[in-house]
PyMOL commands that place a pseudoatom at each C-alpha (Angstrom):
pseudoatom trace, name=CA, resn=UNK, resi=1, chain=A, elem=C, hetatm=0, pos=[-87.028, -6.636, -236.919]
pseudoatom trace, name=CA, resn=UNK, resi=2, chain=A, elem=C, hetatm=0, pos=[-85.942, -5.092, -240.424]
pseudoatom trace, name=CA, resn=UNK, resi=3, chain=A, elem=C, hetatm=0, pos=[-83.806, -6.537, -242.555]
pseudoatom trace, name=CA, resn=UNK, resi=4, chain=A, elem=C, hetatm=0, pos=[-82.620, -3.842, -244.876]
pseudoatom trace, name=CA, resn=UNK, resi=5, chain=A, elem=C, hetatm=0, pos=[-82.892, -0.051, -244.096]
pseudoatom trace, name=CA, resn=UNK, resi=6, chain=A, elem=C, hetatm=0, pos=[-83.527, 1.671, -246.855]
pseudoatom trace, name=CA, resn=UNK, resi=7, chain=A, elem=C, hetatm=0, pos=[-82.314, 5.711, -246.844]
pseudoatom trace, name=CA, resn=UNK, resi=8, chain=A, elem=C, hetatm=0, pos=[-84.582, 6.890, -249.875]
pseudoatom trace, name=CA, resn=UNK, resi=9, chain=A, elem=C, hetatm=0, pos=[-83.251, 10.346, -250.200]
pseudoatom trace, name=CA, resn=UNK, resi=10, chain=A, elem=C, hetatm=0, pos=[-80.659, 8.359, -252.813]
pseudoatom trace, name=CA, resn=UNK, resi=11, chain=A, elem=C, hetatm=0, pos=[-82.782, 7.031, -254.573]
pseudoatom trace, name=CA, resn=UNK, resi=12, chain=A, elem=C, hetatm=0, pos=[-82.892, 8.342, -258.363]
pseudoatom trace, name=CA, resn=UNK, resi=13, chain=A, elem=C, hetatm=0, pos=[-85.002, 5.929, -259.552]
pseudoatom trace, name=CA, resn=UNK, resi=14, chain=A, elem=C, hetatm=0, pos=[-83.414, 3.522, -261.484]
pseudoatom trace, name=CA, resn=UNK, resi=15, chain=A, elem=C, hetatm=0, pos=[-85.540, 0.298, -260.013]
pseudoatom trace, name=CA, resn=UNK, resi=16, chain=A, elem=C, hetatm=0, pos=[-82.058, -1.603, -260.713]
pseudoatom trace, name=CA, resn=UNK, resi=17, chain=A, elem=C, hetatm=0, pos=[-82.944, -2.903, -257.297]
pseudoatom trace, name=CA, resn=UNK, resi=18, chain=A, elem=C, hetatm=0, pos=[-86.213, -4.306, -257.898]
pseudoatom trace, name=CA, resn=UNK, resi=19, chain=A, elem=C, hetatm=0, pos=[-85.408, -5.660, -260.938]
pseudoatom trace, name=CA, resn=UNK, resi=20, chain=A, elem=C, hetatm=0, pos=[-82.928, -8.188, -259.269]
pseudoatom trace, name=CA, resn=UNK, resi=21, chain=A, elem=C, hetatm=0, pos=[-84.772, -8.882, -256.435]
pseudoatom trace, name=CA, resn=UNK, resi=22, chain=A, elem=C, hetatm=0, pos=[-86.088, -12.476, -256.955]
pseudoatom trace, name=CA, resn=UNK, resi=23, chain=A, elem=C, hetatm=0, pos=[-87.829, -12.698, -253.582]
pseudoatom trace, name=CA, resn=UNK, resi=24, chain=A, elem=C, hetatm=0, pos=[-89.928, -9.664, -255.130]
pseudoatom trace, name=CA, resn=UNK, resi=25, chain=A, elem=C, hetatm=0, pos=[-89.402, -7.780, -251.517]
pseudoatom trace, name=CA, resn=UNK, resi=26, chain=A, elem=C, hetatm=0, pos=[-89.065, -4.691, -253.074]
pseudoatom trace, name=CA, resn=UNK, resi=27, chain=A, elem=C, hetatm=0, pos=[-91.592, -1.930, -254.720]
pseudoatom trace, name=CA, resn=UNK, resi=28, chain=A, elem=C, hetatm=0, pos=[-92.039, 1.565, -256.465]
pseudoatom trace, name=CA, resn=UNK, resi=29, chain=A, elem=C, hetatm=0, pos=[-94.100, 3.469, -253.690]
pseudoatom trace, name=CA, resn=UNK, resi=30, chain=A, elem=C, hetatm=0, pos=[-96.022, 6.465, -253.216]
pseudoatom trace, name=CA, resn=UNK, resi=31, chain=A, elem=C, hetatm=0, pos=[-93.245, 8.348, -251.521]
pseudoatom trace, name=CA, resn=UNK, resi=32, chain=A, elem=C, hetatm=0, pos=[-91.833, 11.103, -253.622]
pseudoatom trace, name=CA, resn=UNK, resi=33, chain=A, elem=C, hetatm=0, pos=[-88.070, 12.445, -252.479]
pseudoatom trace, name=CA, resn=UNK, resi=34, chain=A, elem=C, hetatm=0, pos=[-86.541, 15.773, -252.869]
pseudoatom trace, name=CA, resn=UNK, resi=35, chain=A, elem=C, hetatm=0, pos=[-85.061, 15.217, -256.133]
pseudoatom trace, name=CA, resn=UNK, resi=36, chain=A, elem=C, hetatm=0, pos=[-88.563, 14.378, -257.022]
pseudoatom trace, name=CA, resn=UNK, resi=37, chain=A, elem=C, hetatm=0, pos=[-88.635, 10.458, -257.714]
pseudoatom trace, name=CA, resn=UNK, resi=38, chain=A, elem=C, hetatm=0, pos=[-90.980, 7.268, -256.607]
pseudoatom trace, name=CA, resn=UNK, resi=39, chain=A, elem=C, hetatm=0, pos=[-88.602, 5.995, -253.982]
pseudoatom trace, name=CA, resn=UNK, resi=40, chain=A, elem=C, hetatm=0, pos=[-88.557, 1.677, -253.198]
pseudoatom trace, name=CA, resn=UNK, resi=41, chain=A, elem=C, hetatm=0, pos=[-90.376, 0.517, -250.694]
pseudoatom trace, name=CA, resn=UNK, resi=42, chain=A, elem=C, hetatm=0, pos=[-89.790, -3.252, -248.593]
pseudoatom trace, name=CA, resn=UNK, resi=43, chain=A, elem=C, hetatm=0, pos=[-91.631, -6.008, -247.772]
pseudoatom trace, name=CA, resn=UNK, resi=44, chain=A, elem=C, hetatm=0, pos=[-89.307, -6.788, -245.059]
pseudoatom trace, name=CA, resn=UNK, resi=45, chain=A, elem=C, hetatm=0, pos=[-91.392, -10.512, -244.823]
pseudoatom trace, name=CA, resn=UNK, resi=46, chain=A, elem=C, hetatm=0, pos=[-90.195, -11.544, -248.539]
pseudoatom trace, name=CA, resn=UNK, resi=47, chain=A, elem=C, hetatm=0, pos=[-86.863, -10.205, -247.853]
pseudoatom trace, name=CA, resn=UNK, resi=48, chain=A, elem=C, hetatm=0, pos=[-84.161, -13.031, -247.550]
pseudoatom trace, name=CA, resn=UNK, resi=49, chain=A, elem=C, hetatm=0, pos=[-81.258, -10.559, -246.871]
pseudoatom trace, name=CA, resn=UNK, resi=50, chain=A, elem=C, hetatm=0, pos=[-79.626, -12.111, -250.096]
pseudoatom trace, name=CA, resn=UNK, resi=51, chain=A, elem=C, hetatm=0, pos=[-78.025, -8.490, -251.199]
pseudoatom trace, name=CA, resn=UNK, resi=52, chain=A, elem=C, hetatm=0, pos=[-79.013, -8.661, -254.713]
pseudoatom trace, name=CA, resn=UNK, resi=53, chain=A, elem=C, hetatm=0, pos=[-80.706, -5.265, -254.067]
pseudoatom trace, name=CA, resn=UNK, resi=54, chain=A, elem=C, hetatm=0, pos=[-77.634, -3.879, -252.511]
pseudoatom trace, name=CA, resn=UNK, resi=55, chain=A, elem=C, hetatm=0, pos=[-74.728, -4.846, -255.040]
pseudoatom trace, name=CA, resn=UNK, resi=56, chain=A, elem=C, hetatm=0, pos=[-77.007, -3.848, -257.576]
pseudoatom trace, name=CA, resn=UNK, resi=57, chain=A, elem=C, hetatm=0, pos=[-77.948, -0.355, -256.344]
pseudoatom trace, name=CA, resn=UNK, resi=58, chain=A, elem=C, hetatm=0, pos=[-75.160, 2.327, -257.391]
pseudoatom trace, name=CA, resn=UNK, resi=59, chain=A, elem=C, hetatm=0, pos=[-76.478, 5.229, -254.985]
pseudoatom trace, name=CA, resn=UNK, resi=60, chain=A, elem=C, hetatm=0, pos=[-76.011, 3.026, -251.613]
pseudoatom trace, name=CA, resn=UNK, resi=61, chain=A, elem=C, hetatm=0, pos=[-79.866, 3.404, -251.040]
pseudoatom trace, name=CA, resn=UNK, resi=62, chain=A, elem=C, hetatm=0, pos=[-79.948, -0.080, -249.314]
pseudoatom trace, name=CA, resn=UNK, resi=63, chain=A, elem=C, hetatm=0, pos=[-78.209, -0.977, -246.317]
pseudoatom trace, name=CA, resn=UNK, resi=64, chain=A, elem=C, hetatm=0, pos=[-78.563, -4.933, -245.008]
pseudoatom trace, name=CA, resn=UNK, resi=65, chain=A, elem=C, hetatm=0, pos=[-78.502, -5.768, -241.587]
for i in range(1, 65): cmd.bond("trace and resi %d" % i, "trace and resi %d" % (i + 1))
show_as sticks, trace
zoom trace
């Protein structure tokens, strides 16, 4: 089961995110979105739901569940 959804089409890049995620669950991937940016990726087995990622994100890329 996942424990953050992630809607990547936000995503401009800034990595705020990972840089606050101690748990390191979170990476630049592959993925390229429309507006051109190296969207996040999860581990969703390092993830410990602790919403650093998701106060810290300003574009409400990250959702917790």
């Amino acid at each position: 089961m996942d424990k953050i959804k992630l809607t990547t089409e936000r995503c401009k890049g800034c990595y705020l995110c990972i840089a606050n995620c101690k748990p390191q669950a979170l990476s630049i991937s592959d993925e390229v979105n429309a507006k051109g940016v190296k969207v996040i990726q999860v581990d969703q087995e390092k993830c410990v739901q602790c919403g650093a990622c998701y106060s810290m994100c300003p574009d409400r890329v990250i959702e917790i569940l």
